[in-house]
C-alpha positions in Angstrom: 72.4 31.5 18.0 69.4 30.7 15.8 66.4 28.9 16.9 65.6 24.9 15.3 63.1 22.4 16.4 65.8 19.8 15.9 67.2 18.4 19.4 70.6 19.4 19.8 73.2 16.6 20.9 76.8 16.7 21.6 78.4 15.2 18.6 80.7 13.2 20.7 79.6 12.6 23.7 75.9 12.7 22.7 74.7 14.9 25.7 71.4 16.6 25.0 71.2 20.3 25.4 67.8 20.9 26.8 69.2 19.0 30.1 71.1 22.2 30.3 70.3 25.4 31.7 71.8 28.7 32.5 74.8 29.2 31.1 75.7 26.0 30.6 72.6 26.0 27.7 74.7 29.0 26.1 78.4 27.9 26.3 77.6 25.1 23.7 79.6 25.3 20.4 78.6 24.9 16.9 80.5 24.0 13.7 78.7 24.6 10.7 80.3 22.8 7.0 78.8 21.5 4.1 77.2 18.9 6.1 75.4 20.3 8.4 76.0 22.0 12.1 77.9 19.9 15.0 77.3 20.7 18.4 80.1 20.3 21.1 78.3 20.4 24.7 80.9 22.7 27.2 83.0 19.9 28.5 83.9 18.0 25.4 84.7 21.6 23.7 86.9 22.6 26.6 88.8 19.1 25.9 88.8 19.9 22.0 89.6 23.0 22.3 93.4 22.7 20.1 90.8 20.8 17.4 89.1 24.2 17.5 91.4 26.7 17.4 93.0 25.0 14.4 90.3 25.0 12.2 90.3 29.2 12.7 91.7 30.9 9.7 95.3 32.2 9.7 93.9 35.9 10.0 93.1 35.4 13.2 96.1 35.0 15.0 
């Protein structure tokens, strides 16, 4: 994961990461498109997780 002085918030719950520590600061997940990168803290990605796994390419599975 690369380093930015940017906060990082949960795009839809709008936690903030630097509350987090541990491994809860590294089992946040990041989508990255044309407008930028989203960040989905660990609770709202394990709820989203079927919105994940279908953005994954076809390959994959």
């Amino acid at each position: 994961m690369s380093e930015t002085s940017e906060p990082i918030h949960c795009e839809r719950c709008g936690r903030d990461r630097a509350a987090d520590t541990g491994v809860d600061a590294l089992a946040w997940a990041s989508d990255t498109d044309a407008s930028g990168t989203q960040w989905l803290c660990p609770d709202c990605a394990r709820d989203h997780v079927r919105d994940i796994e279908g953005k994954l390419p076809r390959e994959y599975w």
